[in-house]
C-alpha positions in Angstrom: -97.3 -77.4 4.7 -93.9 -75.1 4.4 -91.2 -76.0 6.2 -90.3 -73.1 8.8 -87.5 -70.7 7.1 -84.3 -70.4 8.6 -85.0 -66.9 10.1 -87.9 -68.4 12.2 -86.0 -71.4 13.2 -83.6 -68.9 14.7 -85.8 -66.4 16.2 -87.9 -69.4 17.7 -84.5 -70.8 19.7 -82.6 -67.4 20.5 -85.9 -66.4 22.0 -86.3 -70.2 24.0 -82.8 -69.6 24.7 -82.8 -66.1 26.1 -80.8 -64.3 23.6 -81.4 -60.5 24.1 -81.3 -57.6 21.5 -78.2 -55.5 22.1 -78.2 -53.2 19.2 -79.9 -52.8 15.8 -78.9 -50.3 13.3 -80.4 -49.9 9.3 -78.2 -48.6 6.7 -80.7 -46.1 4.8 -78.7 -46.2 2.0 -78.6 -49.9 1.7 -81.5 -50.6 3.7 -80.2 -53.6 5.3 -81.2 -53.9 9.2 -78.6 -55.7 11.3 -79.3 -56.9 14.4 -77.1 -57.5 17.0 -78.1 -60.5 19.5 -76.5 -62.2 22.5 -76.4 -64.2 25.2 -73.6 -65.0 28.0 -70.6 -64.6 25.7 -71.6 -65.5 22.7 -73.2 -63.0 19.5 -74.9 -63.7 16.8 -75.5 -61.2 14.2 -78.5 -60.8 11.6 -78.6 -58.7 8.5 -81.7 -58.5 6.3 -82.6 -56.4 3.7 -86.1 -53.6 4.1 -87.3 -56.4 6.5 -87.8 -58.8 4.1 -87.0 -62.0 6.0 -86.2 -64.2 3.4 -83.1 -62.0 3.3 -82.1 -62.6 6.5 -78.2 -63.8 7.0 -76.9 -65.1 9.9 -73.3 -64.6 11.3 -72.1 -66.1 14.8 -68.5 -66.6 15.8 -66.5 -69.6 17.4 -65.0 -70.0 20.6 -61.7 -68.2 18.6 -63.3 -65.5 17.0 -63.8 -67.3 14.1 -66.4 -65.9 11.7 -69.3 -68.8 11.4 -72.2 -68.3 8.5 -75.1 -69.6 9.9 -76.9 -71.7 6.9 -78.7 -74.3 9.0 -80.1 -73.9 13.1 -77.4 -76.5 13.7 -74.4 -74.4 12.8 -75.8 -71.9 15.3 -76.3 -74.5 18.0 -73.1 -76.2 17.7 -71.2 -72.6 18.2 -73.2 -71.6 21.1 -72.5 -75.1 22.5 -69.5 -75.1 21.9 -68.7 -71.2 23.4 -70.7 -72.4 26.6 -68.6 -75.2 27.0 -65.3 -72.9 27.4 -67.1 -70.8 30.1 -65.6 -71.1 33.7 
């Protein structure tokens, strides 16, 4: 059996999670899709090319404003851990 890909591991926790859509916008030009997610304070963004999921990229940012590629559900979790954390 296949391992899940990355883009369901992330769909499966920001939607366990709560994360919500706020915007999504394609380039027709390019035909990439990004999607715009988030939850609290903290945003992750997805960009994938004519809704091919395997294309999928995943870009969060730390608790500076740091730009974080997401290559592993991990990386994501420990930024939004990490951003919940330094919420008062």
């Amino acid at each position: 059996m296949r391992a899940p890909s990355l883009h369901t591991k992330v769909h499966n926790w920001i939607d366990a999670v709560g994360f919500r859509l706020n915007t999504s916008q394609t380039n027709n030009k390019s035909m990439v899709t990004t999607n715009h997610y988030f939850f609290e304070t903290f945003n992750l963004v997805e960009k994938e090319k004519n809704g091919n999921h395997k294309t999928s990229r995943f870009l969060c940012f730390d608790t500076y404003g740091e730009k974080i590629n997401v290559r592993s559900l991990f990386d994501l979790q420990v930024a939004f851990f990490e951003n919940l954390s330094q919420l008062k």
